[in-house]
C-alpha positions, 0 to 999 in steps of 0.5 A: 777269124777276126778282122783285125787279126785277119789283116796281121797274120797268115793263119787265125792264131784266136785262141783261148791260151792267155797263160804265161809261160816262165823260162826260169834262169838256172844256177849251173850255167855261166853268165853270158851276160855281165849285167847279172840277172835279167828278165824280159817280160815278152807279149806276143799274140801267136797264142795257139799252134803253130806259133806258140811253141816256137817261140817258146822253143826259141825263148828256151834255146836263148835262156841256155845260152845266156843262163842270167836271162830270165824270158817271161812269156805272155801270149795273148789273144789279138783284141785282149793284148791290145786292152792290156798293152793300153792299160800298160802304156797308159800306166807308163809300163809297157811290156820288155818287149811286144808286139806291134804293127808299126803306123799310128800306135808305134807313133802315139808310144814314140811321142809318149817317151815309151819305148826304146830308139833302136837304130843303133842298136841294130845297125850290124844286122837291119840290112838283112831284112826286106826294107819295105818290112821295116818301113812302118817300124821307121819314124822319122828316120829312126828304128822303133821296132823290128818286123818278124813277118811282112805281107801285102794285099793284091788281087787274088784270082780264079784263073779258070773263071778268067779264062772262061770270059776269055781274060788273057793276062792279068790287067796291068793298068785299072783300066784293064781291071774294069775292062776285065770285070765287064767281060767276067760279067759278060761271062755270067761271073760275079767279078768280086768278091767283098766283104761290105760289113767289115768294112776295112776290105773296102778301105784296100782300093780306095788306099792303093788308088790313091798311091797310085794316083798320088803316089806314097808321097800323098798319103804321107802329106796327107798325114802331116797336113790332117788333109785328105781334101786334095785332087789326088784323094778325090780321083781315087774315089772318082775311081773307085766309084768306077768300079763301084757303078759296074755292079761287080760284087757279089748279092748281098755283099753289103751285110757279107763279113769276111771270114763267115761261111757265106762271106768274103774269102767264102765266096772265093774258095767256093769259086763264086766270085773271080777276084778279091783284093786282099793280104798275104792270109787269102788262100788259106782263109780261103781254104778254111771257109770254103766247103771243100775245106781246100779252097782253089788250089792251083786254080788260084793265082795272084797280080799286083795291084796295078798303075792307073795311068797318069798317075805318080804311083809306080806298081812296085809301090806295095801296101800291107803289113806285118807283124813286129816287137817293139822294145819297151823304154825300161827293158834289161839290157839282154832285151835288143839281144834277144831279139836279134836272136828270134830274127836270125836267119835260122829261126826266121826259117823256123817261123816261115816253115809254119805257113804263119809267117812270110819272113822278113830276113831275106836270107830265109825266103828259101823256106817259103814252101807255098807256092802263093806265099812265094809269089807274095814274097817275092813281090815285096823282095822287089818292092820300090816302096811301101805302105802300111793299112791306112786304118793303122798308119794314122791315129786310130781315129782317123783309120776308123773314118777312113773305113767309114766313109769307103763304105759310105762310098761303096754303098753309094751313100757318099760321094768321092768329094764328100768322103775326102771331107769327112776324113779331113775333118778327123784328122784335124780334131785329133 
């Protein structure tokens, strides 16, 4: 599993299927649609099980409804995609309709006069999604895109390592986060897990301190100024470098990767490290990289990133992402259609009941069958507010420092002042 792909879906959909798959329309059917012949040329990265064949059963199923409408599947792998749709939009000729995480890129498609305005378009129907899902899809108050699977990173724990340091309850405020990290190692248990190499599970904690501290309005300001140079970021730094300064991850930590055998979610499924902050996708990585193959269990439980007190943030504030489709700025008519139809509660249902998507219409939460799934879930259903990863809801570049100059942090190279600098000294060359 690939970091990027880590970050965006349930399970790893890697995979070596790249070919398209052609819903021909047939002539023995009426028109549903007075326009005449269409097709959607549709790019989507579930290019392996269990996916796959669910949205091409959904292509089906809409095509004999609406026999005019040709549906022209490309499945692609995660890193491949993005090459293809770069070589598209440079070209001025994105795809009907694709995959998109919303934040920076949708951004840089926006400005660039590429894709489709779908506010209006969706009105009758966007109320029935989770709003926090559809935050990134939202720029400056319009809809560009619409959100199929929505998830947020908090603390994943070993509950019976808690309860051997004699961890309670879960901490509801940071100070009880580093209270609870000095008992674990009191307790001869490496606290938590990290993957230092990857460097974008770092970027997680210096993220979700600063919407603590400074609340969503600073990472928003923040994005609008190009500066990260301001008390609010420094002190998220300040810290983390709290944490950091307790010694609490695991050896060698700073060449672990995430989803290697001897990595991140390794070290939690193998019951080597009490906590790791990560997405929606952390059981069952967990599951897969660990030597049981089964990872935790019932052993495993979840809390929400929590308030550091005084700040502006509230812990309804979630931070994550999803998955999405955007609709391209030359798509057939049938195109925003078709998309309601894939985000109808039933198929919504259809998705969800693969484990690889946590659904973002409300009304097909009931299909959630695992229970840390449901946790996840229902967190966001409660969700006040919500931010996307930070290495995609600002300009790729500054995504990529803002990981750089966490792990400068985290392996004492930097300090929180320095970091900030960096940072601001991207943004504002972009």
């Amino acid at each position: 599993m690939t970091a990027h792909l880590s970050r965006r879906t349930l399970l790893g959909l890697v995979g070596a299927g790249t070919g398209a798959y052609l819903l021909s329309a047939c002539s023995d059917g009426e028109s549903g649609d007075p326009d005449g012949p269409q097709t959607i040329n549709w790019w989507h990265i579930q290019n392996t099980d269990p996916m796959l064949p669910v949205w091409a059963a959904m292509a089906q199923e809409y095509h004999g409804a609406h026999s005019n409408v040709t549906v022209k599947i490309q499945p692609l792998e995660n890193e491949a995609f993005k090459t293809k749709l770069t070589t598209a939009t440079q070209a001025g000729s994105p795809p009907d309709l694709f995959q998109s995480w919303g934040g920076g890129v949708l951004q840089q498609q926006v400005d660039a006069g590429l894709v489709k305005d779908l506010t209006a378009d969706v009105q009758p129907w966007i109320g029935g999604l989770l709003p926090a899902a559809v935050q990134p899809f939202t720029i400056d108050g319009k809809i560009y895109g619409i959100p199929f699977d929505v998830g947020m990173v908090g603390f994943w724990y070993n509950k019976d390592l808690f309860a051997k340091a004699g961890i309670t309850a879960a901490p509801t405020n940071w100070a009880g986060v580093l209270d609870a990290v000095r008992k674990l190692k009191a307790a001869g248990t490496v606290p938590v897990a990290l993957a230092g190499k990857d460097k974008w599970p770092g970027h997680y904690y210096w993220a979700y301190l600063a919407m603590r501290i400074g609340g969503l309005g600073a990472l928003q300001q923040a994005a609008k100024d190009k500066n990260f140079d301001t008390p609010d970021f420094v002190a998220a730094g300040e810290r983390l470098k709290e944490l950091v300064d307790l010694q609490p991850f695991q050896k060698g930590f700073l060449g672990a990767e995430y989803g290697s055998p001897d990595g991140q979610a390794a070290t939690m499924g193998n019951g080597g490290a009490a906590m790791e902050l990560m997405g929606q996708w952390a059981p069952s990585v967990q599951a897969s990289s660990s030597t049981s193959k089964k990872g935790l269990g019932d052993k495993l439980g979840f809390f929400p990133f929590p308030v550091v007190d005084g700040g502006k943030g509230a812990a309804s504030e979630a931070f994550g992402g999803g998955n999405g489709f955007a609709v391209g700025k030359d798509a057939p008519a049938s195109t925003v259609d078709f998309l309601k139809f894939l985000l109808s509660a039933d198929n919504q249902r259809k998705a969800a009941q693969t484990g690889a998507v946590l659904p973002t219409v409300k009304d097909a939460a009931s299909a959630i069958a695992d229970p840390n799934n449901k946790i996840v879930a229902e967190n966001l259903a409660s969700a006040t507010g919500f931010q996307l990863y930070l290495d995609q809801a600002y300009p790729p570049a500054v995504g990529q420092q803002v990981n750089d100059s966490v792990a400068e942090l985290v392996a004492g190279n930097k300090s929180p002042a320095q970091i900030v600098k960096d940072i601001t000294q991207v943004a504002k060359s972009q």
